[in-house]
C-alpha positions in Angstrom: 14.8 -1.8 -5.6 13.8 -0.4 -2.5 15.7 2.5 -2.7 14.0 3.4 -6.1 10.3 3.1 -4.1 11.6 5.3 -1.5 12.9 7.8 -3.8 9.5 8.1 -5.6 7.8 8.0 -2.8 9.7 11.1 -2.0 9.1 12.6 -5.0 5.9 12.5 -4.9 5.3 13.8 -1.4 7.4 17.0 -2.8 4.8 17.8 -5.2 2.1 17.3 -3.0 3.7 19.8 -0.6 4.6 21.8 -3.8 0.7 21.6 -5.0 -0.4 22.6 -1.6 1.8 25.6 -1.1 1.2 26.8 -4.5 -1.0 30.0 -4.8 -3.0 28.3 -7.3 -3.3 24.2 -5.6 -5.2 23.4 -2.8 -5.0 20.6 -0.4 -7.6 18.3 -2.0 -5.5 18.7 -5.3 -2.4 17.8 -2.9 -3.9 14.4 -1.7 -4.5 13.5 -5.3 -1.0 14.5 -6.5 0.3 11.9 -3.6 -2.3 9.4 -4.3 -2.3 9.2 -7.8 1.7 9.9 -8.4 2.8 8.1 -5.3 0.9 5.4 -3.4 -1.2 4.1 -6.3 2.0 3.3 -8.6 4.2 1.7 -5.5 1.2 -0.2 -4.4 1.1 -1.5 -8.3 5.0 -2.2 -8.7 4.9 -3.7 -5.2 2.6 -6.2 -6.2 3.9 -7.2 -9.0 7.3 -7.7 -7.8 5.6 -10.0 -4.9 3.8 -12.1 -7.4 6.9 -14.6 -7.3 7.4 -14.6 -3.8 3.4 -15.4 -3.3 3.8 -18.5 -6.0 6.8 -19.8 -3.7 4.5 -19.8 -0.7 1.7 -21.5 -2.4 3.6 -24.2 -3.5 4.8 -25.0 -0.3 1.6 -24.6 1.1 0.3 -27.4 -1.4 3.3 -29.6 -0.8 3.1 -29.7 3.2 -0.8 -30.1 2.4 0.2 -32.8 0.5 2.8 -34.4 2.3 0.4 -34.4 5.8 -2.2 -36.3 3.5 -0.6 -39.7 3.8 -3.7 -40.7 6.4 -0.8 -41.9 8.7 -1.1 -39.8 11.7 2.6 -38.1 12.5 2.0 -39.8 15.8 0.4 -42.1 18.3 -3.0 -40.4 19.5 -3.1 -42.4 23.0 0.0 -43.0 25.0 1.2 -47.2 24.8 0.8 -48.7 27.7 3.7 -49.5 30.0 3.9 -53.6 31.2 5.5 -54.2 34.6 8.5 -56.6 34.6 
């Protein structure tokens, strides 16, 4: 899937260039064409193909939360004490 993002990314910084080197385009109607046709829908389609990746992570997040909230501490706060033979 990456290399479909890359391609359109490309794309769309060819008709930016394209826009600006036009006779008729100007720069400002360059950044737009890049914005709007390339960073705006990768930003989108990266997003949503993160949104599973982001649930995993919660999960675990709320499972270790979870898991540390026995009120057992994972160990001894104060060293034991050593007796001499």
């Amino acid at each position: 899937m990456l290399i479909v993002l890359i391609a359109w990314l490309y794309v769309a910084v060819l008709m930016a260039a394209a826009e600006a080197m036009s006779p008729q385009g100007t720069l400002l109607g360059a950044f737009f064409t890049l914005l709007l046709y390339g960073l705006g829908p990768i930003a989108i389609v990266m997003y949503l193909m993160g949104t599973p990746a982001r649930r995993r992570a919660r999960k675990r997040a709320e499972s270790a939360r979870e898991a540390d909230a026995g009120g057992e501490p994972a160990a001894a706060a104060v060293a034991a004490e050593r007796e001499e033979p």
